[in-house]
BALOBA-1460 file (C-alpha; in Angstrom, 3 decimals):
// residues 209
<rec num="1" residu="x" x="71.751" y="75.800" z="80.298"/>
<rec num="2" residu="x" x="73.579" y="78.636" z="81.672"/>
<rec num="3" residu="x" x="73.372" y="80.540" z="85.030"/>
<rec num="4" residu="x" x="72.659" y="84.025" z="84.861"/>
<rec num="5" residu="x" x="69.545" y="86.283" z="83.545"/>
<rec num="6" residu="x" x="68.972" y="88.473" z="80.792"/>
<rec num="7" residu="x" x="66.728" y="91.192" z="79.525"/>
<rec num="8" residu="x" x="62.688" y="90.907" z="79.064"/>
<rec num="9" residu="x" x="58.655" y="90.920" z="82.147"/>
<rec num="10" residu="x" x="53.326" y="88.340" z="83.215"/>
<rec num="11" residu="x" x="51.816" y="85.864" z="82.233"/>
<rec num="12" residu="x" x="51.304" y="85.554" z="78.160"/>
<rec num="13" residu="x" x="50.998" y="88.433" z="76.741"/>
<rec num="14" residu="x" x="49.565" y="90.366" z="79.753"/>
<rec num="15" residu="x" x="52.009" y="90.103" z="82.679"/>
<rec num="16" residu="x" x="55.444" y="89.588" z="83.469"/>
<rec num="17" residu="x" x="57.498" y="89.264" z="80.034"/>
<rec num="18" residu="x" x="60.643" y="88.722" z="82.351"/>
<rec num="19" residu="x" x="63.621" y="87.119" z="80.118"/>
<rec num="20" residu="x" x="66.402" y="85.166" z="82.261"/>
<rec num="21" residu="x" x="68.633" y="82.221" z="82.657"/>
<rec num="22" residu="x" x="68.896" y="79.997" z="85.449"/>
<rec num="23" residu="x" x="70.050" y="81.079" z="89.173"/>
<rec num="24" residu="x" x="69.214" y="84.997" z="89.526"/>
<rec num="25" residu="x" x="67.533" y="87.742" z="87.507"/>
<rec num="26" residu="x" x="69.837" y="90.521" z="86.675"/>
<rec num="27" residu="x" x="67.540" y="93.401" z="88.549"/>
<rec num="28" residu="x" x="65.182" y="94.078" z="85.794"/>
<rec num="29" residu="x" x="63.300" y="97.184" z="87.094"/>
<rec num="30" residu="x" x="62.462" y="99.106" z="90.025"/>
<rec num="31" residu="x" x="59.087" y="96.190" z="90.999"/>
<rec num="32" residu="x" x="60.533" y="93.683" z="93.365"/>
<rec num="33" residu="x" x="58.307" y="90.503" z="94.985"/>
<rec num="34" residu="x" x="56.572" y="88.183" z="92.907"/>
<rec num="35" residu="x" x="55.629" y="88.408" z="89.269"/>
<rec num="36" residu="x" x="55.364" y="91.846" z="89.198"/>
<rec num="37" residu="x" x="58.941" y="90.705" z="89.393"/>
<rec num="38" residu="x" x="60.671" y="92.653" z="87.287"/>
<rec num="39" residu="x" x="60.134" y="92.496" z="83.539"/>
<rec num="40" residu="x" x="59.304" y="93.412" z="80.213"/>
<rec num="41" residu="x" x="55.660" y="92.694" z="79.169"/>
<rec num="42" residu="x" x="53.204" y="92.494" z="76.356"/>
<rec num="43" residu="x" x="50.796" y="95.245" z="75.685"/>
<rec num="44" residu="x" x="47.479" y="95.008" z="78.378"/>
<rec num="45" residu="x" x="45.184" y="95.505" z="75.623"/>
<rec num="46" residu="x" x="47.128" y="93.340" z="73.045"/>
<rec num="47" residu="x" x="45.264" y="90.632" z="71.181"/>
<rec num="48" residu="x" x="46.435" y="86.739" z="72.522"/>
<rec num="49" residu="x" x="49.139" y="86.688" z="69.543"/>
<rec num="50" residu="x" x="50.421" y="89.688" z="70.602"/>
<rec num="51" residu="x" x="50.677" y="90.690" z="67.019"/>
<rec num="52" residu="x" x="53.610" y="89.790" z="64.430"/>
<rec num="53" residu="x" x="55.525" y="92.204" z="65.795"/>
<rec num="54" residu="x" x="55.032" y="92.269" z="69.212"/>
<rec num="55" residu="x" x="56.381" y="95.174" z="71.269"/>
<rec num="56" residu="x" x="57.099" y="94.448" z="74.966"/>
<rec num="57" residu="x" x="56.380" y="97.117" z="77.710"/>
<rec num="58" residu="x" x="59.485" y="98.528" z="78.943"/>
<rec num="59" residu="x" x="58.751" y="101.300" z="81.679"/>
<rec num="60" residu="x" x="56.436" y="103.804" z="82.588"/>
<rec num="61" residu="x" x="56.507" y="107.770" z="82.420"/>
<rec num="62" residu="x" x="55.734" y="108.212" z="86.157"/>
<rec num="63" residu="x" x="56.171" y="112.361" z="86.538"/>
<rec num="64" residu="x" x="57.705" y="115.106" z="85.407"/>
<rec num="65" residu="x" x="61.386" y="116.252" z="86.681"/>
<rec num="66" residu="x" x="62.673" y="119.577" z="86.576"/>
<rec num="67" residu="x" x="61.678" y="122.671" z="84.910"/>
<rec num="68" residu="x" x="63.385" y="121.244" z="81.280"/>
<rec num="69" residu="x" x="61.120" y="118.433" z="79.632"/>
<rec num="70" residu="x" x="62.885" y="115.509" z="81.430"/>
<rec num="71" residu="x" x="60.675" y="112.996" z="83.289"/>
<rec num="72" residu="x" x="61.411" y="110.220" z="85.641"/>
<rec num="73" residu="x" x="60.821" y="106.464" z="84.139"/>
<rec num="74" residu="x" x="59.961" y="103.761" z="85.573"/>
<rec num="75" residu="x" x="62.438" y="101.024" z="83.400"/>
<rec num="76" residu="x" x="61.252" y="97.455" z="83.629"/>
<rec num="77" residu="x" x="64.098" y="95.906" z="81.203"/>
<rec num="78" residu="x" x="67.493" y="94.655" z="83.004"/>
<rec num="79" residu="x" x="69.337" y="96.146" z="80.038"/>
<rec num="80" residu="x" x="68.658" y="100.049" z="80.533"/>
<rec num="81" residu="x" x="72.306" y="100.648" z="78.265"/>
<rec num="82" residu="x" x="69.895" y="99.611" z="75.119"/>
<rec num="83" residu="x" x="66.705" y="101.091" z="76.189"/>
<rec num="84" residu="x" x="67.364" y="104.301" z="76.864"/>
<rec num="85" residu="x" x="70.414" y="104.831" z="75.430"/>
<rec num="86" residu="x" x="70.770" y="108.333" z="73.222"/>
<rec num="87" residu="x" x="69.078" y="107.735" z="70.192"/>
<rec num="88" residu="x" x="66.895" y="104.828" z="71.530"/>
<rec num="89" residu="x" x="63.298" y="104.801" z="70.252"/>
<rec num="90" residu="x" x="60.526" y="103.913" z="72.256"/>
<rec num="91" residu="x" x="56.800" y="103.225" z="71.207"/>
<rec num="92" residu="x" x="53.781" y="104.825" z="73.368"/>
<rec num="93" residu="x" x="49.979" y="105.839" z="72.990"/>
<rec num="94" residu="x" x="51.523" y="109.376" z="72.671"/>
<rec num="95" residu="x" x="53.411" y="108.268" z="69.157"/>
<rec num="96" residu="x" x="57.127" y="107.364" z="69.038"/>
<rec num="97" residu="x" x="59.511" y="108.874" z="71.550"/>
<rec num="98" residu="x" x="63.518" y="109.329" z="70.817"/>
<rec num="99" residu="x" x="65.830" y="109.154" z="74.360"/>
<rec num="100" residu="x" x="68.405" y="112.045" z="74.250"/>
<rec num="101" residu="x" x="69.655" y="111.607" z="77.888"/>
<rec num="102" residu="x" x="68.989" y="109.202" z="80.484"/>
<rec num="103" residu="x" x="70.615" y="109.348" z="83.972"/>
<rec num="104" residu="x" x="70.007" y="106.093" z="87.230"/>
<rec num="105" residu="x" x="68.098" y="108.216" z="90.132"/>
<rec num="106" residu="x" x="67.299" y="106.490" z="92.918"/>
<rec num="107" residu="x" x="66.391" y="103.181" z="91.323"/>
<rec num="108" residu="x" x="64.373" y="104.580" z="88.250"/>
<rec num="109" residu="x" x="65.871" y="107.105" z="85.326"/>
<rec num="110" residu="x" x="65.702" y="111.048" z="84.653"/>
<rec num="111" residu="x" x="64.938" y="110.872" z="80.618"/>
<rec num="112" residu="x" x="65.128" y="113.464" z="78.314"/>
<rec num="113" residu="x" x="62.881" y="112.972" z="75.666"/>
<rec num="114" residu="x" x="63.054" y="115.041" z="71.811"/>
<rec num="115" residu="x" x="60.166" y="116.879" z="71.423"/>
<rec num="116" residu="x" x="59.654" y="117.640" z="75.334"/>
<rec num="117" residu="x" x="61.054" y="120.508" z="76.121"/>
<rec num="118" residu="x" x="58.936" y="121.768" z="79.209"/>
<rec num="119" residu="x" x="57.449" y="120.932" z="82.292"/>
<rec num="120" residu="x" x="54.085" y="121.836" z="81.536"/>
<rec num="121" residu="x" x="54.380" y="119.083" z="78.140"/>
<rec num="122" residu="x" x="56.212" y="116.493" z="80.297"/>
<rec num="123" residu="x" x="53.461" y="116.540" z="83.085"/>
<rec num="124" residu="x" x="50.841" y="115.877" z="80.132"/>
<rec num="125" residu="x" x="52.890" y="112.631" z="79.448"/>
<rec num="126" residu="x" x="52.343" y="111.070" z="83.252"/>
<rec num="127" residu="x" x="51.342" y="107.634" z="83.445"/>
<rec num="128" residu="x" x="52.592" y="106.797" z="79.462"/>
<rec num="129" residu="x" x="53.699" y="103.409" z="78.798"/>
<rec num="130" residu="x" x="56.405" y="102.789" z="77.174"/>
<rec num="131" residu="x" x="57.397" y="99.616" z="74.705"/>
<rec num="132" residu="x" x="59.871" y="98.532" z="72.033"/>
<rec num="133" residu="x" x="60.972" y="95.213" z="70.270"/>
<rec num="134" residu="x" x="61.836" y="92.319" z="72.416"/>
<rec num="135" residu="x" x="65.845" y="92.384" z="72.345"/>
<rec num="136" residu="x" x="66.905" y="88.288" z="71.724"/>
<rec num="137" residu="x" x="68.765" y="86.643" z="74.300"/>
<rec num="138" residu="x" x="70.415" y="83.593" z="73.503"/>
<rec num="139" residu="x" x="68.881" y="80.015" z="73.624"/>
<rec num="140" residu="x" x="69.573" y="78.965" z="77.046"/>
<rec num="141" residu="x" x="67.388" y="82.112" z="78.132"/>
<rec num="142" residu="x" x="64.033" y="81.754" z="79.846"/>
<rec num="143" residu="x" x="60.800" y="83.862" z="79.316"/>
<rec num="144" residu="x" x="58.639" y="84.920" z="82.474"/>
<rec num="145" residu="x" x="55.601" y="85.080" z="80.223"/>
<rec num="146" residu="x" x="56.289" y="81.473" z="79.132"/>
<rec num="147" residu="x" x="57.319" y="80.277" z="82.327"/>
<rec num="148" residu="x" x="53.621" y="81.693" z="83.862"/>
<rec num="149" residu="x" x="51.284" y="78.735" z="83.411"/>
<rec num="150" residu="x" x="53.550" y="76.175" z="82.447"/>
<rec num="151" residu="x" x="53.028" y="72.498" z="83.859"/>
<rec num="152" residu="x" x="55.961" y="71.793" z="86.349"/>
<rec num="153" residu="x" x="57.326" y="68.162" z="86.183"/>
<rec num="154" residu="x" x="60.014" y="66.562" z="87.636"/>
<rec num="155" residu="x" x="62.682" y="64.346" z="85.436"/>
<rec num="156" residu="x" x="60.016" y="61.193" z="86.731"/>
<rec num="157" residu="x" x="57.171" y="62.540" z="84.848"/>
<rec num="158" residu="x" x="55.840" y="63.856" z="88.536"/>
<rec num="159" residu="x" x="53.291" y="67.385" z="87.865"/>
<rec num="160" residu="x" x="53.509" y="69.815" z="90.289"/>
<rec num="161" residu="x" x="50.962" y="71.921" z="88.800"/>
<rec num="162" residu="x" x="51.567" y="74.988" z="86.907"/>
<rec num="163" residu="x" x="53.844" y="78.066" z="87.618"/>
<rec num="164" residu="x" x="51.947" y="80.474" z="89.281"/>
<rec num="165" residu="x" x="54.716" y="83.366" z="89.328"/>
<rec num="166" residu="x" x="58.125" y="83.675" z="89.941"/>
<rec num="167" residu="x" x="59.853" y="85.276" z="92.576"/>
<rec num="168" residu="x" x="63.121" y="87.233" z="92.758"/>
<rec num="169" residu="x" x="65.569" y="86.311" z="95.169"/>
<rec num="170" residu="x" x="69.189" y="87.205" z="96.157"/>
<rec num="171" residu="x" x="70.561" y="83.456" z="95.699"/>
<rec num="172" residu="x" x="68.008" y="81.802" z="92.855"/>
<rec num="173" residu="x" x="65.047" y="83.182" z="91.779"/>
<rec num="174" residu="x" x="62.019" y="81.228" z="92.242"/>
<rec num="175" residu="x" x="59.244" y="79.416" z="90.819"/>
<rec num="176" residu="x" x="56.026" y="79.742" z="93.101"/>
<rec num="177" residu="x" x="53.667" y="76.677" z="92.460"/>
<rec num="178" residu="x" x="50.312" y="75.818" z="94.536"/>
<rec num="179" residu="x" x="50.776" y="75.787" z="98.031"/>
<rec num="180" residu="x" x="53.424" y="78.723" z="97.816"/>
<rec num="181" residu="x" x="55.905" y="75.858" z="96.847"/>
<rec num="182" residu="x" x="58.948" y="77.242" z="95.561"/>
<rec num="183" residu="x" x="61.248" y="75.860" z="93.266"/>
<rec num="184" residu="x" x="64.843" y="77.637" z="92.520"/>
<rec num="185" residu="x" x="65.646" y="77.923" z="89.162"/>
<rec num="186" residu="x" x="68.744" y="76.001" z="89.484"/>
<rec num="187" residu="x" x="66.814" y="72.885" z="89.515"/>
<rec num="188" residu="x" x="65.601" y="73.743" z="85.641"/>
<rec num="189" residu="x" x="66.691" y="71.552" z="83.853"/>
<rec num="190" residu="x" x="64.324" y="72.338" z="80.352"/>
<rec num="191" residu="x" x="62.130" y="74.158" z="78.916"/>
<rec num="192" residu="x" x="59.188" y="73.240" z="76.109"/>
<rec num="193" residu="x" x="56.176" y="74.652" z="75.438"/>
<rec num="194" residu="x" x="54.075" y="74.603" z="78.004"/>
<rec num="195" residu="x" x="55.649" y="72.296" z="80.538"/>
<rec num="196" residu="x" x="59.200" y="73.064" z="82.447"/>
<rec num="197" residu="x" x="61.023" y="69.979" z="83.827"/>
<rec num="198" residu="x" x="62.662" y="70.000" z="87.122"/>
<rec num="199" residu="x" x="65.273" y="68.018" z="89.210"/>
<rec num="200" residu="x" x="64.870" y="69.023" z="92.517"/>
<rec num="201" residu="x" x="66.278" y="67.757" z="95.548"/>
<rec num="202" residu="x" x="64.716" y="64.881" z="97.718"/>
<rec num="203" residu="x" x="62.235" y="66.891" z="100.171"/>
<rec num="204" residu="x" x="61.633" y="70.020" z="98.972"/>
<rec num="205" residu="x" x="58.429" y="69.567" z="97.163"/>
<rec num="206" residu="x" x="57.547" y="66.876" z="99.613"/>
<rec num="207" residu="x" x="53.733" y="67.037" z="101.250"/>
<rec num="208" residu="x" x="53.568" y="68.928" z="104.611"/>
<rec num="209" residu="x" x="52.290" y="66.155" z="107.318"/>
């Protein structure tokens, strides 16, 4: 597996649909902390299959900016250069919405979207979701929403319980089990439905005296 993190966000198909490899997540989104650690996630109201083709949540409409239509988004998706780039269509409750422009601003993104053209319109879309197609990454990638609730062993056939989130940080991010254990992501070493398997170093998952 590789080291390095990729585009994605909860747990299945309601939280964190975070994609990412194995030592750091590439920032995702303007959340920070634990799982809501950045990510891309499955519809709230989605049914547990998520549908055949499930669309991700992507960012947030969070206010209107300017007197022109644009609006300030709330990106949850480490690779902003595909969602919002010109052209770029995003699904919300609203109907379909095309990016013309998108510009950083102080960690979220000024959009312009067709069809808004005023303030008055973009204050009416406030609060919209926004989603689109998850965007593959390649096999050695790893799935916040399939990482959430997952059994943690190590390469003895040890549990540790499940994940209960997983935690950004500078170095490795990290995989938060009971007891607020954490486990970087550098000691991964696979991934299978339901259960991720773990080679961590002597002590650091020992019992606290």
């Amino acid at each position: 597996m590789t080291s390095s993190i990729a585009d994605g966000l909860d747990a299945a198909c309601g939280g964190a649909f975070l994609l990412f490899r194995r030592t750091k997540l590439a920032s995702l989104d303007g959340s920070t902390g634990r799982s809501p650690i950045p990510s891309e996630s499955c519809p709230p109201l989605a049914d547990s299959n998520c549908g055949v083709a499930e669309l991700l949540e992507v960012g947030r409409i969070v206010k209107a900016h300017g007197i022109r239509g644009e609006v300030i988004v709330d990106l949850i998706s480490n690779l902003p250069a595909e969602r919002l780039a010109a052209g770029a269509r995003l699904d919300s409750d609203r109907g379909e919405l095309e990016v013309l422009t998108a510009t950083p601003h102080q960690g979220r993104w000024i959009v312009a979207f067709r069809g808004i053209e005023d303030r008055n319109r973009a204050e009416t879309f406030r609060g919209t979701i926004l989603r689109a197609e998850p965007i593959e990454g390649d096999e050695d990638t790893l799935w916040v929403h399939e990482l959430i609730g997952s059994e943690v062993v190590d390469t003895a056939g040890r549990s540790y319980g499940p994940v209960n989130a997983v935690e950004a940080n500078p170095a490795s991010d990290l995989l938060v089990l009971a007891g607020d254990k954490l486990v970087p992501l550098v000691f991964v070493v696979s991934k299978m439905p339901g259960r991720v398997v773990i080679d961590p170093p002597a002590g650091l998952l020992d019992d606290d005296d």
